[in-house]
FIVEX-525111 format. One record per residue: residue in one letter; x, y, z of N, C-alpha, C in turn. Coordinates in steps of 0.1 Angstrom, whole numbers, padded with zeros to 4 digits, always signed. Example, Ala and Ser with C-alpha at 12.3 -4.5 7.8 and 13.67 -1.06 7.14 Angstrom:
A+0132-0057+0078+0123-0045+0078+0132-0033+0078S+0128-0022+0071+0137-0011+0071+0129+0000+0079
END
This chain:
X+0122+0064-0165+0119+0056-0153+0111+0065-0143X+0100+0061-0137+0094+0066-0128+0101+0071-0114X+0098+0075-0108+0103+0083-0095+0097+0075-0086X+0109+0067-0076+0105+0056-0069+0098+0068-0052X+0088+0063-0053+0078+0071-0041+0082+0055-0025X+0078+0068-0014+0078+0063-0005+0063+0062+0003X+0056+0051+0004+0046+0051+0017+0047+0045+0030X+0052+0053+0039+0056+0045+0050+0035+0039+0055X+0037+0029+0063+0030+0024+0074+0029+0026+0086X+0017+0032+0088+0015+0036+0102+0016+0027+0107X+0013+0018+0109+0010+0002+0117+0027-0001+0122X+0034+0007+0123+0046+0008+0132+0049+0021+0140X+0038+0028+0136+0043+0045+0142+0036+0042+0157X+0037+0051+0169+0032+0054+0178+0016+0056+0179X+0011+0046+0181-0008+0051+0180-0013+0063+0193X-0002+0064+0202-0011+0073+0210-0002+0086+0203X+0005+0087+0195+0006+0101+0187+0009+0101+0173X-0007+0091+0166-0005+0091+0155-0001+0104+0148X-0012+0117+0146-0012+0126+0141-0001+0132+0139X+0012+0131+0150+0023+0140+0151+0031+0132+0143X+0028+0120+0144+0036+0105+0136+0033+0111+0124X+0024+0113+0113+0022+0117+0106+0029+0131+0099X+0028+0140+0109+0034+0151+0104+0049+0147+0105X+0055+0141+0112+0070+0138+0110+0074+0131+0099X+0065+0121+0097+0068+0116+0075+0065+0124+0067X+0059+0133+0070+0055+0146+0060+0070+0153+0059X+0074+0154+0070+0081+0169+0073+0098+0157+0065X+0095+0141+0070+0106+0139+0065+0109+0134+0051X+0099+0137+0042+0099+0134+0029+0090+0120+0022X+0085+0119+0028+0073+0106+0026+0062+0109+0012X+0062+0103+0006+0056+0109-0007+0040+0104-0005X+0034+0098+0003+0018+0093+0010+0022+0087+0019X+0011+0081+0027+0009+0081+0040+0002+0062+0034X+0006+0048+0042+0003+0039+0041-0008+0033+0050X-0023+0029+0047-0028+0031+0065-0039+0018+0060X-0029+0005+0067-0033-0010+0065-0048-0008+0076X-0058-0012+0067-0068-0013+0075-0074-0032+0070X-0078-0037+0085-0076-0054+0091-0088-0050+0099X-0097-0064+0097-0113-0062+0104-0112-0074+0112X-0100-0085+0116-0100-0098+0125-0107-0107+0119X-0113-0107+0103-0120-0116+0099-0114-0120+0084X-0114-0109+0078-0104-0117+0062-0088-0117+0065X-0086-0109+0073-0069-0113+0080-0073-0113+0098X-0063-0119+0105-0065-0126+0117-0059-0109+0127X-0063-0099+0123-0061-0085+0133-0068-0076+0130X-0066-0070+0143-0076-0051+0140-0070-0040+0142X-0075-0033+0132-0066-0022+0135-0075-0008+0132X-0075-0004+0118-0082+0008+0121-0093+0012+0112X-0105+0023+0114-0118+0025+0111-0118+0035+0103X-0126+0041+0099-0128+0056+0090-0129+0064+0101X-0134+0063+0111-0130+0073+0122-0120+0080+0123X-0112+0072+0122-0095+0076+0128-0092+0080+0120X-0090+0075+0108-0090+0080+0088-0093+0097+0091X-0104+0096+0090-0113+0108+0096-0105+0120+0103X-0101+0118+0112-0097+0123+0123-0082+0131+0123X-0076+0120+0114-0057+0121+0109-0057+0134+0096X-0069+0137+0084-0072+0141+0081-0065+0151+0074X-0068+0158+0086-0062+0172+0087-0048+0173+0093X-0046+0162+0094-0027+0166+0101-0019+0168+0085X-0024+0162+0077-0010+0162+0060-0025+0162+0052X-0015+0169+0037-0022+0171+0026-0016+0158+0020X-0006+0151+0026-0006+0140+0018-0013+0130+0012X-0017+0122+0002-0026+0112-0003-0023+0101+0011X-0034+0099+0013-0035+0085+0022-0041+0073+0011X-0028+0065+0016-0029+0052+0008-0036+0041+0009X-0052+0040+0013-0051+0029+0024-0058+0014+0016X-0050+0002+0025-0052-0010+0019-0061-0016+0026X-0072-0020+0023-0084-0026+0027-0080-0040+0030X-0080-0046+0042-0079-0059+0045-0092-0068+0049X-0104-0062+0046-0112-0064+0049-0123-0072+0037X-0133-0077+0047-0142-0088+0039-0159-0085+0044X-0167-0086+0037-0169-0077+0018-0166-0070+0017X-0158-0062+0011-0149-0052+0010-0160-0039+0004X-0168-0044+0001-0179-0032-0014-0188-0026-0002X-0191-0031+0013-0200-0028+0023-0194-0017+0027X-0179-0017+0027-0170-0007+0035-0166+0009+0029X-0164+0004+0013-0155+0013+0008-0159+0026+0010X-0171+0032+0005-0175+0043+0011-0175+0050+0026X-0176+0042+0033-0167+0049+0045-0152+0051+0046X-0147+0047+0043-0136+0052+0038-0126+0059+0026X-0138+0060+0017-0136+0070+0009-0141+0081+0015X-0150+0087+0023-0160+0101+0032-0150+0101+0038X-0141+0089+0049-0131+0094+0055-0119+0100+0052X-0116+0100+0040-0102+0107+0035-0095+0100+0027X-0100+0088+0028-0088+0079+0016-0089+0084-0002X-0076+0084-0002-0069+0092-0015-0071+0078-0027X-0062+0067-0024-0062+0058-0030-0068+0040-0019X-0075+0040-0034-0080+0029-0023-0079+0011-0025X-0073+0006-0021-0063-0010-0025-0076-0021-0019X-0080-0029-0027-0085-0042-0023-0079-0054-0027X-0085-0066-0018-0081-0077-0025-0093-0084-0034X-0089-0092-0041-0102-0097-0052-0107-0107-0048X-0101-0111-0036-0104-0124-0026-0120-0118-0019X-0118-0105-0016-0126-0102-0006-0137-0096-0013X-0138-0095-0026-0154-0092-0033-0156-0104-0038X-0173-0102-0044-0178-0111-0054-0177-0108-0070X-0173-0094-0071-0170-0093-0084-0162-0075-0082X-0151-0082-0088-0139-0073-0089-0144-0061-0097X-0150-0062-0108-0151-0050-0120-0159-0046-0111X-0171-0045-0104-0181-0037-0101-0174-0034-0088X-0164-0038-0081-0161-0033-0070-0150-0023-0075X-0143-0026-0084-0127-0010-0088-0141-0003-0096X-0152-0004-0100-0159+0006-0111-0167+0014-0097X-0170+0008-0086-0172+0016-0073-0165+0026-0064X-0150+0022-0062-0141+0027-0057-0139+0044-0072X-0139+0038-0085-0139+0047-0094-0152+0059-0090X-0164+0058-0092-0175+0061-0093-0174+0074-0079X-0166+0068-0069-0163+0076-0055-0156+0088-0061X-0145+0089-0073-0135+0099-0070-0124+0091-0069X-0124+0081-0067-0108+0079-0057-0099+0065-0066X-0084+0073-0067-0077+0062-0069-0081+0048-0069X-0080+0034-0077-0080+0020-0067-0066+0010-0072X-0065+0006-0062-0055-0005-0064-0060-0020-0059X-0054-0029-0064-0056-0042-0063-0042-0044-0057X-0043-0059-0049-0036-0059-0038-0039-0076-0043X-0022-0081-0045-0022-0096-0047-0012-0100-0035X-0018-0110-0029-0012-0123-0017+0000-0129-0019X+0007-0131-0019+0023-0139-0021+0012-0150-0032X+0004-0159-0030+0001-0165-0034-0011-0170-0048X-0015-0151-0053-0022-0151-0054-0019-0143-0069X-0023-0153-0082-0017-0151-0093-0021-0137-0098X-0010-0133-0108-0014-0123-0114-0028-0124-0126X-0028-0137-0130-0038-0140-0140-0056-0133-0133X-0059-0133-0123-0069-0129-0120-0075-0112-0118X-0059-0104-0122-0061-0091-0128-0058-0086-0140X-0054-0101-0144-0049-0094-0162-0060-0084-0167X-0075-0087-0173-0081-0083-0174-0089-0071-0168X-0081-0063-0158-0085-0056-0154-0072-0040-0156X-0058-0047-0156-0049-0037-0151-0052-0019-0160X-0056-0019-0169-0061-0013-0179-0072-0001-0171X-0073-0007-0164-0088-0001-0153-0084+0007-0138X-0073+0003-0137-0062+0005-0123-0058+0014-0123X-0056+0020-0107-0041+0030-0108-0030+0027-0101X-0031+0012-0093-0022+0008-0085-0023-0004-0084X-0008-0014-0085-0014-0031-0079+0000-0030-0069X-0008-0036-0058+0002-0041-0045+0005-0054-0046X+0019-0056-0049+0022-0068-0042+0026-0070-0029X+0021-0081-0020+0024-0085-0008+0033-0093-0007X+0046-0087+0000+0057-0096+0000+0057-0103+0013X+0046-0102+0026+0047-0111+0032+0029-0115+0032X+0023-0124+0037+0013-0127+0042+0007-0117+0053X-0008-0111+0048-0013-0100+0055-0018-0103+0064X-0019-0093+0076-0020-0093+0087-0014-0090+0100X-0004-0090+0097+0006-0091+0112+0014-0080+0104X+0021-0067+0114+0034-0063+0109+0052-0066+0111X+0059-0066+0108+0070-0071+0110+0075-0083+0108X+0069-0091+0093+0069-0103+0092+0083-0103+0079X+0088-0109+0080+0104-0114+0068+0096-0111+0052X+0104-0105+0046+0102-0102+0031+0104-0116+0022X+0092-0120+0014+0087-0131+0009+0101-0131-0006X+0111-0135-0006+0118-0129-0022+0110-0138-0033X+0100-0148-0033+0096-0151-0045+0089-0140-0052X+0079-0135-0047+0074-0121-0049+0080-0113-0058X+0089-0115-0061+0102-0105-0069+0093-0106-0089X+0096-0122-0085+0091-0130-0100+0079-0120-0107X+0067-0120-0094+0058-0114-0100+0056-0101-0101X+0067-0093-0098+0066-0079-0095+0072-0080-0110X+0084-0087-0115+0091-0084-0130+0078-0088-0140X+0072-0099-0133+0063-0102-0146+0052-0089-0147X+0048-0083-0137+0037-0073-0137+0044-0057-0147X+0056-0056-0145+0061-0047-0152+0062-0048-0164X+0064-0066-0168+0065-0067-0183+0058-0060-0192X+0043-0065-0183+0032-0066-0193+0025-0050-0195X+0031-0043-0180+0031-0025-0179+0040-0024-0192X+0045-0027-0194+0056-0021-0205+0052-0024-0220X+0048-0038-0223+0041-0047-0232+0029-0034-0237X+0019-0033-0230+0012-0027-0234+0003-0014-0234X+0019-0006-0222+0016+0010-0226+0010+0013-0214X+0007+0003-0203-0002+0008-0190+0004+0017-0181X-0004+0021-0173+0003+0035-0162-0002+0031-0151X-0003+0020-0143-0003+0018-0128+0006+0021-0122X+0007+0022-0111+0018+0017-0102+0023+0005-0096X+0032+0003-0095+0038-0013-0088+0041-0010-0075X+0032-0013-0062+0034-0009-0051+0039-0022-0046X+0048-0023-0037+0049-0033-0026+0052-0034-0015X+0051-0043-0007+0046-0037+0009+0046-0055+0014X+0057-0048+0025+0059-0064+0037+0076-0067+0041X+0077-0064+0050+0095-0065+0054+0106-0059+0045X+0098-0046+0038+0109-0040+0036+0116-0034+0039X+0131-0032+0035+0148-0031+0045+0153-0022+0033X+0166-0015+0039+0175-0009+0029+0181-0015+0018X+0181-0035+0020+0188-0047+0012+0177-0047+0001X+0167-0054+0007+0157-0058-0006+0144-0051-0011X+0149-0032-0005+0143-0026-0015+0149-0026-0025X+0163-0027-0031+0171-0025-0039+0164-0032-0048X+0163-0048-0044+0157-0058-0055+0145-0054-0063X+0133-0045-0051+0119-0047-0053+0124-0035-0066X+0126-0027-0063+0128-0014-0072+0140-0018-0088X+0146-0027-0088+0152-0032-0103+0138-0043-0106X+0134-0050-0099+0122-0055-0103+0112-0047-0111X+0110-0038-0105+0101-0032-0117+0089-0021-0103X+0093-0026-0091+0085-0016-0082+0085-0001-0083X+0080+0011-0079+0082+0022-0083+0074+0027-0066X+0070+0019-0058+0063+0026-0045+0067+0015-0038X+0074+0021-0027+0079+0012-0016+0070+0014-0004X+0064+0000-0001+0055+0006+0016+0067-0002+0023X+0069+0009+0039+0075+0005+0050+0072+0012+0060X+0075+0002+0072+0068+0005+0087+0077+0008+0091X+0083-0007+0095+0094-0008+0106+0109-0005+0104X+0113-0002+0094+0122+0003+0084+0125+0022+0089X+0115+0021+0085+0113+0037+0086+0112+0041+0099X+0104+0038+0113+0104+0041+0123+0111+0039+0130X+0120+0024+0125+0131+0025+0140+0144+0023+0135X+0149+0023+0124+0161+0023+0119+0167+0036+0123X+0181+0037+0125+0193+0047+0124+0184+0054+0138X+0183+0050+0147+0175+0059+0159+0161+0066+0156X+0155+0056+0147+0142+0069+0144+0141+0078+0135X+0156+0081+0129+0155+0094+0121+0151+0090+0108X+0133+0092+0108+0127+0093+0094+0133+0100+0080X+0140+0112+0082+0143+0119+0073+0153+0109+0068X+0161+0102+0073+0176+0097+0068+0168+0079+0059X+0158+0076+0065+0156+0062+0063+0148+0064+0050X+0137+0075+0048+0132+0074+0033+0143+0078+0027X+0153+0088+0027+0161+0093+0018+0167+0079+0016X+0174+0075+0026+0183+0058+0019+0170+0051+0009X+0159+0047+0013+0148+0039+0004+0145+0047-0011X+0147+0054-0007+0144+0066-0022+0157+0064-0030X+0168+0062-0029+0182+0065-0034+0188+0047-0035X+0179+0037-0031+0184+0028-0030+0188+0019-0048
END
């Protein structure tokens, strides 16, 4: 069994001290760094640029994980691959063609992950998983943080594992959206192996990061 990893989300940490925010998930056991980027146009918010990517950089050697929320997604990727992204997550909603957009993200150097919607069948990456290093499931609807964990989502996280097991593959099963100390439990017998959390991690038990991944890791 894989070693269930932690990527917390910035998109609940302190923005006017991201960088230190950063070094405190480092220092508290965070196995990458989660950094939702949203353009106000394929999801309804804004948030952050290769700039800032850029900039956070040098605070951790950690892999930054970041999830592309944006639309055309193939205009962007290279800026934030030059910015520092380690692994890089799209949706298939937001290209015109999927293989040439993960054979781009590939071509960079860098990790890619595919990123499926509560709504949005696994059938549209069958044919690709073989090509991957990561699929995200969204257990809430993207965009907003701090929104209730979707449990149908569970379904497709066991089905995605099946077929990892079925036929020998080595992605990762990432998931990400109101995860808690309760239904990481579920996500991770489902077949998850990377837990993203924000708000879990920053404000539970008073803040103390170190105690909240160790519970998510051990859960």
């Amino acid at each position: 069994m894989k070693k269930i990893k932690i990527s917390p989300s910035i998109l609940s940490a302190d923005f006017s001290q991201l960088g230190n925010e950063i070094k405190r998930l480092e220092d508290g056991g965070a196995d990458m760094i989660h950094v939702d980027v949203m353009d106000g146009h394929f999801v309804p918010n804004l948030t952050i640029g290769p700039p800032v990517i850029k900039a956070l950089r040098d605070y951790t050697k950690l892999p930054f994980d970041v999830h592309l929320m944006i639309s055309p997604v193939h205009k962007y990727i290279k800026n934030y691959a030059e910015a520092g992204a380690d692994i890089i997550t799209l949706h298939p909603e937001a290209t015109e063609n999927l293989k040439e957009t993960i054979n781009h993200v590939k071509k960079l150097g860098k990790k890619v992950g595919v990123s499926l919607n509560p709504n949005t069948k696994i059938d549209i990456i069958k044919n690709f998983l073989s090509e991957i290093n990561l699929v995200l499931i969204m257990s809430v609807h993207p965009g907003f943080g701090g929104q209730k964990f979707i449990p149908d989502v569970l379904e497709k996280v066991k089905e995605l594992k099946k077929i990892k097991d079925q036929q020998s593959l080595n992605f990762d099963i990432e998931i990400d959206g109101g995860i808690n100390f309760d239904n990481s439990k579920l996500a991770i017998k489902a077949g998850a192996n990377i837990l993203v959390s924000g708000t879990t991690i920053f404000k539970n038990n008073n803040g103390n990061i170190k105690k909240n991944i160790d519970i998510l890791k051990t859960s």
